[in-house]
VEXMI-220412 format. One record per residue (C-alpha): residue number from 1; x, y, z. Coordinates in nm, 4 decimals, decimal comma. Example, Ala and Ser with C-alpha at 12.3 -4.5 7.8 and 13.67 -1.06 7.14 Angstrom:
VEXMI-220412
+-----+----------+----------+----------+
|   i |        u |        v |        w |
+-----+----------+----------+----------+
|   1 |   1,2300 |  -0,4500 |   0,7800 |
|   2 |   1,3670 |  -0,1060 |   0,7140 |
+-----+----------+----------+----------+
END
This chain:
VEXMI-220412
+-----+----------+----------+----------+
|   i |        u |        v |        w |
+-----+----------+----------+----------+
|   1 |  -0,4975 |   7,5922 |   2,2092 |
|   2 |  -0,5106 |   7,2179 |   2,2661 |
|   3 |  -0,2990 |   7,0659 |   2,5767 |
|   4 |  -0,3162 |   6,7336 |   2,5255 |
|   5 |  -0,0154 |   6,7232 |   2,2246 |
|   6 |  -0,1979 |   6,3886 |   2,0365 |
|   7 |   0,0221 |   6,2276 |   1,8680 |
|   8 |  -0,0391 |   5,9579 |   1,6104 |
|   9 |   0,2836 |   5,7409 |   1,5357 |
|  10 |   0,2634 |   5,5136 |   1,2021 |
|  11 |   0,5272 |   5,2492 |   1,1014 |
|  12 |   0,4862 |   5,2060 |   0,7318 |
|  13 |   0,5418 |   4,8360 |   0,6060 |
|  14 |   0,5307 |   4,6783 |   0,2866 |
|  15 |   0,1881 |   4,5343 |   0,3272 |
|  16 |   0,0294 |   4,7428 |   0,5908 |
|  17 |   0,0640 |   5,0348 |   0,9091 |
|  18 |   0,0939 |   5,0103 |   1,2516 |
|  19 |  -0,0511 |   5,2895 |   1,4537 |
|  20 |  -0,0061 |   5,4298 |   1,7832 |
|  21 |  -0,1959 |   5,7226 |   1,9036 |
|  22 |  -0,0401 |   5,9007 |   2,2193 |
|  23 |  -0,1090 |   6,1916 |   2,4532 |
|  24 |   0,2556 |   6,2956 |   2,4453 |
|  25 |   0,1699 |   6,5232 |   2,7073 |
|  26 |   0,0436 |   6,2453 |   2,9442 |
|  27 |   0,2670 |   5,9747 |   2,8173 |
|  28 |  -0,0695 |   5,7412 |   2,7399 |
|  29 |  -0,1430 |   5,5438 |   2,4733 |
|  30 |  -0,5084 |   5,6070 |   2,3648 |
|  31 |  -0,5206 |   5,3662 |   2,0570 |
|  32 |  -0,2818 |   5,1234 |   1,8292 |
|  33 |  -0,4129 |   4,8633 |   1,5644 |
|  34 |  -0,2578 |   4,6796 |   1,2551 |
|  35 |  -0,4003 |   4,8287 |   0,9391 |
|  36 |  -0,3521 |   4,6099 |   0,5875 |
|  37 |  -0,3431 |   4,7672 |   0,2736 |
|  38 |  -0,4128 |   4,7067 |  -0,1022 |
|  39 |  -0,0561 |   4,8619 |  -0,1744 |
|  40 |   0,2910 |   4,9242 |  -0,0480 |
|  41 |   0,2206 |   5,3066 |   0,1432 |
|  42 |   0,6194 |   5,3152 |   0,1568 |
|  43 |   0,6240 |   5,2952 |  -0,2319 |
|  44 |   0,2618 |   5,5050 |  -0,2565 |
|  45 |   0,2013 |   5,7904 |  -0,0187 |
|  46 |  -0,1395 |   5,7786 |  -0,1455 |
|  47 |  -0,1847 |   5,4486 |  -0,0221 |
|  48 |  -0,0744 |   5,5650 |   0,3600 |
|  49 |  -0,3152 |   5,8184 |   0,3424 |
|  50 |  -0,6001 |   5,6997 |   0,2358 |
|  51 |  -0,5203 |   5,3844 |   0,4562 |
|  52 |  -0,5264 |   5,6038 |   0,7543 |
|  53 |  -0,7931 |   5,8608 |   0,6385 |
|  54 |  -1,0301 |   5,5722 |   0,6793 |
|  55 |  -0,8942 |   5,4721 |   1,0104 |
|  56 |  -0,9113 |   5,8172 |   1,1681 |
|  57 |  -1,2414 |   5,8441 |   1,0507 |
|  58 |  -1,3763 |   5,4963 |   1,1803 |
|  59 |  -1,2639 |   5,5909 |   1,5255 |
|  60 |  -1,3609 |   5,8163 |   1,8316 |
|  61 |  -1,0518 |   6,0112 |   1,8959 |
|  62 |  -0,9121 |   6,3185 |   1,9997 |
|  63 |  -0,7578 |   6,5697 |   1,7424 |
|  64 |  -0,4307 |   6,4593 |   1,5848 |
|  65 |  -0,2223 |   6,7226 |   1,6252 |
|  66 |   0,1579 |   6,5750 |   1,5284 |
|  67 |   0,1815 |   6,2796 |   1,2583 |
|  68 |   0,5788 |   6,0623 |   1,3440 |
|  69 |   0,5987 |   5,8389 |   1,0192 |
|  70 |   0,8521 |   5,5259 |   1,0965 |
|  71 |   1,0184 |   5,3971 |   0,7906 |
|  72 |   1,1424 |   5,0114 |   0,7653 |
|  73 |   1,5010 |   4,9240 |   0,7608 |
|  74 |   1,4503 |   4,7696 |   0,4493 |
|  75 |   1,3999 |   5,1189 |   0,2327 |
|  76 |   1,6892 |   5,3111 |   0,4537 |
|  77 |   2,0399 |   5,2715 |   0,4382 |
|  78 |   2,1542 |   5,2666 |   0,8009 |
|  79 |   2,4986 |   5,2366 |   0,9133 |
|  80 |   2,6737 |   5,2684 |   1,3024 |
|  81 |   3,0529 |   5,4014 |   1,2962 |
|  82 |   3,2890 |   5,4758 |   1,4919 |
|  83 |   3,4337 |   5,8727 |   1,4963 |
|  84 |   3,7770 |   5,9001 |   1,5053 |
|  85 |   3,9260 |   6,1414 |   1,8332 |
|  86 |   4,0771 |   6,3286 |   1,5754 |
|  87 |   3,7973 |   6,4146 |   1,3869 |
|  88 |   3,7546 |   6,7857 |   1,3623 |
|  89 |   3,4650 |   6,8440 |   1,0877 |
|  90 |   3,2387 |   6,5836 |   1,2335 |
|  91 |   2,9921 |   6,6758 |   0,8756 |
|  92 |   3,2563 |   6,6109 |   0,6391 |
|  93 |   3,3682 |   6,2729 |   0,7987 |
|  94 |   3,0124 |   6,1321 |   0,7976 |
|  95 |   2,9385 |   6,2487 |   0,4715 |
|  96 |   3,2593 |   6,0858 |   0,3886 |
|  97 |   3,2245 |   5,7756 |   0,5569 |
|  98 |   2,8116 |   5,7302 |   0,3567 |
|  99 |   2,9689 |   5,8393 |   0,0254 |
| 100 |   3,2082 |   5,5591 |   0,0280 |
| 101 |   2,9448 |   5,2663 |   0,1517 |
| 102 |   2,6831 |   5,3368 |  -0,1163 |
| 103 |   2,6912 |   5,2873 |  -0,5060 |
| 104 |   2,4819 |   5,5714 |  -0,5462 |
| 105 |   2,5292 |   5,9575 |  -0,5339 |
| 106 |   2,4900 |   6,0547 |  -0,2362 |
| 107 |   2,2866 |   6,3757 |  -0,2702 |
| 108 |   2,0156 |   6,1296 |  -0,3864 |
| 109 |   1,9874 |   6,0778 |   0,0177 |
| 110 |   1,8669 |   6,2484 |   0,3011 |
| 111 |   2,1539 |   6,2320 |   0,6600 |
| 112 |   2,0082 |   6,1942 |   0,9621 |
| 113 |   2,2691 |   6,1730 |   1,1798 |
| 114 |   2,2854 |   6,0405 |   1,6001 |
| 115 |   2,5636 |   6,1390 |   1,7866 |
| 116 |   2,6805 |   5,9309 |   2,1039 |
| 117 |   2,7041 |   5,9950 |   2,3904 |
| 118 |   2,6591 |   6,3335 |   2,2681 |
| 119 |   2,7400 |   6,5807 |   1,9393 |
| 120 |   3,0249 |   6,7758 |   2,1707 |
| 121 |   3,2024 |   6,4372 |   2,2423 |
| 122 |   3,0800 |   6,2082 |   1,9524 |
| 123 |   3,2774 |   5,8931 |   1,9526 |
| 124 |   2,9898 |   5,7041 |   1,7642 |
| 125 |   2,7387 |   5,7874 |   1,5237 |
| 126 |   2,4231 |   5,6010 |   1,3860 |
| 127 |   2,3464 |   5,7312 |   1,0176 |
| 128 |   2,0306 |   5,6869 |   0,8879 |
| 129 |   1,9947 |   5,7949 |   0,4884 |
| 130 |   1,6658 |   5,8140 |   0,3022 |
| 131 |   1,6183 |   5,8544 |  -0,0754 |
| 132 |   1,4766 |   6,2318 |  -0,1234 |
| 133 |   1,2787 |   6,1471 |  -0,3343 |
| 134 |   1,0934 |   5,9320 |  -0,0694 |
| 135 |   1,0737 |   6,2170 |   0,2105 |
| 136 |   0,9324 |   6,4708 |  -0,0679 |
| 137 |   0,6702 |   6,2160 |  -0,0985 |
| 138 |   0,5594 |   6,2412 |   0,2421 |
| 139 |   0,6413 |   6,6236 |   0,2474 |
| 140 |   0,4378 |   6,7201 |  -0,0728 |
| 141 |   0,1674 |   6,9250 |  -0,0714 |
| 142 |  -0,0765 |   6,6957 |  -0,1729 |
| 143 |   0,0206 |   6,5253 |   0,2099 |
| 144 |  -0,0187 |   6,8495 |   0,3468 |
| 145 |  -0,3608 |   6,8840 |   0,2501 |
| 146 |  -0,4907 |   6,5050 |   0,3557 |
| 147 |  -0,3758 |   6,6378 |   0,7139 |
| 148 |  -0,1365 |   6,3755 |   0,7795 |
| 149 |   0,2298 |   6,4771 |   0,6599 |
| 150 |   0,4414 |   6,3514 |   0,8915 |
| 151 |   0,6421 |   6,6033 |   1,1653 |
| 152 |   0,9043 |   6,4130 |   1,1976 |
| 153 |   1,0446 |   6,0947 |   0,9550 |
| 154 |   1,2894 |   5,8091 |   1,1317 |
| 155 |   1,3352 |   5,4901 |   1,0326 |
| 156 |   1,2220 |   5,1881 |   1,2619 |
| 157 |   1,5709 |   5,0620 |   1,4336 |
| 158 |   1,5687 |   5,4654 |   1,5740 |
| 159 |   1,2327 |   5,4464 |   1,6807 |
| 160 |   1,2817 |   5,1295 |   1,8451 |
| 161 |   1,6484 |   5,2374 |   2,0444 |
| 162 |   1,4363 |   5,5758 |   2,1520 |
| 163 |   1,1400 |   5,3539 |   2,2914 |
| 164 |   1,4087 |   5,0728 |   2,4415 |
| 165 |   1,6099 |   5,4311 |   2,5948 |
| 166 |   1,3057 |   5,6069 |   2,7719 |
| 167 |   1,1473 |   5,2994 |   2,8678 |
| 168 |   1,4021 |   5,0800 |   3,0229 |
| 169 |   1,6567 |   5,3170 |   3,0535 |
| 170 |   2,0498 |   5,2779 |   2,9387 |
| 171 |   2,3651 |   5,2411 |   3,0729 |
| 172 |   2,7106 |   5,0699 |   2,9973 |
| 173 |   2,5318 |   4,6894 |   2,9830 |
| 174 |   2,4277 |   4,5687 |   2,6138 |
| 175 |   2,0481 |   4,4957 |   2,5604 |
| 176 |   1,8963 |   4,3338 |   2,2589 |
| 177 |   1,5561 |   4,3668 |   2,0880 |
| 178 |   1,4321 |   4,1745 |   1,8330 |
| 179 |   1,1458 |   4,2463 |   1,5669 |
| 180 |   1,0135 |   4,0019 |   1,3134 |
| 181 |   0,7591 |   4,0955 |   1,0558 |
| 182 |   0,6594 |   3,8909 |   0,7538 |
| 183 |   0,8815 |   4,0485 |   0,5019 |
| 184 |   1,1739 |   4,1442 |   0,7035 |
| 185 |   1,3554 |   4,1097 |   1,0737 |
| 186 |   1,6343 |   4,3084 |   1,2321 |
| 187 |   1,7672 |   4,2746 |   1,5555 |
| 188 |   2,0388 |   4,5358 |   1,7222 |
| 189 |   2,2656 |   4,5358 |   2,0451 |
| 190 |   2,2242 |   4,8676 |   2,2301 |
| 191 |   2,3728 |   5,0996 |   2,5218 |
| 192 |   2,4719 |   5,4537 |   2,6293 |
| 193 |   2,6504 |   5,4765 |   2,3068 |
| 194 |   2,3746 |   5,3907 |   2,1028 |
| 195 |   2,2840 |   5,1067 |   1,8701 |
| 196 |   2,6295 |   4,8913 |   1,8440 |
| 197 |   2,5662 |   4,6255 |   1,6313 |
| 198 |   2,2571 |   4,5138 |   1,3913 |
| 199 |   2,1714 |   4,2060 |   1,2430 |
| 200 |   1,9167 |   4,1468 |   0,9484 |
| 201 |   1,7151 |   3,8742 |   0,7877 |
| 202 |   1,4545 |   3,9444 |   0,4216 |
| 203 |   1,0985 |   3,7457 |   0,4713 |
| 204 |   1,1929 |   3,4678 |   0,2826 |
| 205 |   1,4814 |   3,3421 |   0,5202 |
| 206 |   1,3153 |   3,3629 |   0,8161 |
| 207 |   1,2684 |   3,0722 |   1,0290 |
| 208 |   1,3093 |   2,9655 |   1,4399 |
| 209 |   1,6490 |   2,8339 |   1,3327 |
| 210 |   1,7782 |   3,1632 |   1,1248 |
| 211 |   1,6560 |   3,3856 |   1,4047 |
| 212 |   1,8220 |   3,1621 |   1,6551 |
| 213 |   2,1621 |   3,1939 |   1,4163 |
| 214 |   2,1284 |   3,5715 |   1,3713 |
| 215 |   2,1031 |   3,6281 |   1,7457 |
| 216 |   2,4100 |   3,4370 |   1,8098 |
| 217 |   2,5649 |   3,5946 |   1,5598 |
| 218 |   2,5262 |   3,9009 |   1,7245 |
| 219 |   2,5834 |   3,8008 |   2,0803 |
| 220 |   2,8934 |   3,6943 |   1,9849 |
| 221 |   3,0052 |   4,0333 |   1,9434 |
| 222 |   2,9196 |   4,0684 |   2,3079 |
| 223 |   3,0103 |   3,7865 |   2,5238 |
| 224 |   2,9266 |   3,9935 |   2,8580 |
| 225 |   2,5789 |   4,0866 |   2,7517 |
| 226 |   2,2771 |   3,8829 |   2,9600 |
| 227 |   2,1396 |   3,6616 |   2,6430 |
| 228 |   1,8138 |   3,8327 |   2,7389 |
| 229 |   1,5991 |   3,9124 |   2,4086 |
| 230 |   1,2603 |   4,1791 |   2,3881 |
| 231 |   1,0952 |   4,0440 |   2,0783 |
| 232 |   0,8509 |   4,2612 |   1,9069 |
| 233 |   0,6674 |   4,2341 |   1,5661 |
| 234 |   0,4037 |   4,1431 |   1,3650 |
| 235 |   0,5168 |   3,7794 |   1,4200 |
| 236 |   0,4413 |   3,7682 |   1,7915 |
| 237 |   0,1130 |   3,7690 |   1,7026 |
| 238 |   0,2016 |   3,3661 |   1,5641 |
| 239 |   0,1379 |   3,2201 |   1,8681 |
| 240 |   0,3311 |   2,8912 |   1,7408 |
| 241 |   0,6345 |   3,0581 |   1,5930 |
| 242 |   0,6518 |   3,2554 |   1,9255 |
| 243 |   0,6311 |   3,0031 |   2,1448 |
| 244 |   0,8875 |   2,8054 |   1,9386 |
| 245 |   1,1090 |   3,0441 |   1,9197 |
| 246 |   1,1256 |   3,1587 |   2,2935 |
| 247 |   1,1377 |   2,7708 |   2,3984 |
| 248 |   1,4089 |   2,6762 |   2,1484 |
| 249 |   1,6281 |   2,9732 |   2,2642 |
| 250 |   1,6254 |   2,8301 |   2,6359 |
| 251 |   1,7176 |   2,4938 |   2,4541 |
| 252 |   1,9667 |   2,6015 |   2,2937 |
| 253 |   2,3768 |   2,5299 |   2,3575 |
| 254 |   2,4428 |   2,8998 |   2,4930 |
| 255 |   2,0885 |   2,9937 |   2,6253 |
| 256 |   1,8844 |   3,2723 |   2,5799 |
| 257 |   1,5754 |   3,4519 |   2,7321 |
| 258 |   1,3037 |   3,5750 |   2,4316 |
| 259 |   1,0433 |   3,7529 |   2,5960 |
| 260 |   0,7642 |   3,9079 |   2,4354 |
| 261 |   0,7798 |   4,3129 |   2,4627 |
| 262 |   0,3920 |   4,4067 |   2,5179 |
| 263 |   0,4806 |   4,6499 |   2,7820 |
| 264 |   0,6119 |   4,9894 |   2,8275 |
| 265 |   0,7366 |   5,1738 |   3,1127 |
| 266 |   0,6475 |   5,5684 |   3,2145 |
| 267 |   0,3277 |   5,4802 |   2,9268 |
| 268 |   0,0089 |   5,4405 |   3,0605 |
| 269 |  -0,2691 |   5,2594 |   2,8534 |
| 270 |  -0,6325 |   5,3921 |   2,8104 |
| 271 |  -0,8348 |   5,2509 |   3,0384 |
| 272 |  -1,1128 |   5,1264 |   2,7956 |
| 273 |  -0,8419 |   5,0594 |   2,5342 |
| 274 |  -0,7609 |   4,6988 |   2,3174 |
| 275 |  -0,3671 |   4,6801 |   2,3055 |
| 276 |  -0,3195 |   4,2918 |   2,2360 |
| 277 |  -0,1611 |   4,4861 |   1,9241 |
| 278 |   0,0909 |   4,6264 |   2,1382 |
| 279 |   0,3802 |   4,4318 |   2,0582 |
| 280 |   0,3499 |   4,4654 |   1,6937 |
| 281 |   0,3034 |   4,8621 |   1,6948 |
| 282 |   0,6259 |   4,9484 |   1,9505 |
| 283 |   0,7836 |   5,1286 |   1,6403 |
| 284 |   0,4758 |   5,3458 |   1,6018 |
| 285 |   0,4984 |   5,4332 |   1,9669 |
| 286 |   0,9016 |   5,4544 |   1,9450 |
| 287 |   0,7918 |   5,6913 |   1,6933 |
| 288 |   0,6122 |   5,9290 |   1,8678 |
| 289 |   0,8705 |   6,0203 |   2,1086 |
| 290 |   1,0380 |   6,2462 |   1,8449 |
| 291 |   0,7993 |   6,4695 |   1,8683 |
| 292 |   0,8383 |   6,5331 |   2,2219 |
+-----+----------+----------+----------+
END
């Protein structure tokens, strides 16, 4: 029986994946890369896995023993509420509360539901609903034989508060993390209670000057936070946007601090390992940690 508990984590994007591969055991990252593909693998499972068939089997690695898929904000509904004290069936009120926010029916969805600070005294929850017939996808049996349906299925904004949580640790102060990708970014306000506040932007509206609008936006739902930003993403990789961006936001009328996250505490790194990737695969890695 293996000891190591390998791990791969994949964030599933409209044009591409983002791997991780992690010793859970060890808390070390062996591997992560940026994989494009001919088609969506959100839309086609068959797509994700032949994408990373052909990765696994271009590589030297150790046996994958869990598969964590991440799913995009963008093919989720997601929703943060507050519980009432007086809630008593805390099922029925969150059913409630999603049945009323969508057009749709909502047995068309799959709940996964995130109690803070805790399911005995909830007093927030952060909902995140998937169409079934997208999990049954990734749960067929077709999956099941190509080796890599996924153990556990979260989409990327829980990925990324579970990473931001074990790494940096939470308490009553507000943090922020930002992620920009091509076709989509979000950024959310975080602490004990979980993810308070998210803000979103589609591909086509994203710019230096959007992204600097969004995040005041949604600092100005918290005017005690530290205006300090972890920005994460495929677009970190855009040396000019970055740079722009994070020199802009210091310019700016009500400053803030955008920082690059390419690091992660209690992770180690594989010593021979490339991880200039790093920053754009965090939701893989976030990913992972549900299978702990």
């Amino acid at each position: 029986m293996s000891t190591q508990k390998i791990c791969l984590g994949v964030e599933t994007c409209p044009n591409g994946l983002k791997i991780a591969l992690v010793n859970l055991k060890h808390r070390k990252i062996i591997k992560v890369d940026a994989v494009p593909t001919s088609g969506n693998p959100v839309n086609d499972t068959s797509v994700y896995a032949s994408a990373i068939g052909s990765w696994v089997r271009s590589k030297i690695i150790p046996k994958i023993e869990l598969v964590a898929i991440a799913v995009p904000a963008s093919s989720c509904v997601t929703r943060a509420i507050s519980i009432p004290k007086e809630t008593e069936n805390l099922g029925s009120y969150i059913g409630w509360e999603f049945a009323s926010a969508i057009n749709t029916k909502p047995g068309d969805y799959k709940l996964d539901t995130f109690f803070f600070p805790n399911t005995k005294k909830a007093e927030r929850a952060v909902i995140s609903a998937y169409r079934k017939e997208l999990v049954n996808s990734f749960c067929s049996s077709d999956m099941e034989k190509s080796g890599f349906m996924p153990s556990s299925i979260m989409t990327e904004l829980c990925c990324l508060f579970n990473l931001l949580e074990y790494t940096e640790g939470l308490g009553s102060a507000v943090k922020c993390v930002l992620k920009i990708d091509e076709k989509f970014a979000i950024a959310f306000w975080a602490n004990e209670y979980g993810p308070l506040a998210f803000r979103i932007l589609p591909g086509d509206c994203i710019s230096e000057e959007s992204v600097l609008g969004m995040l005041e936006s949604g600092f100005g739902d918290f005017p005690k936070a530290k205006r300090v930003v972890k920005f994460c993403g495929e677009l970190t990789e855009d040396s000019h946007f970055a740079m722009e961006l994070m020199a802009s936001a210091k310019k700016a009328k009500n400053a803030m601090n955008i920082s690059i996250w390419n690091s992660v505490n209690k992770f180690s790194l594989e010593k021979s390992g490339e991880f200039s990737k790093l920053p754009q695969c965090l939701v893989a890695v976030g990913a992972t940690l549900n299978c702990l």
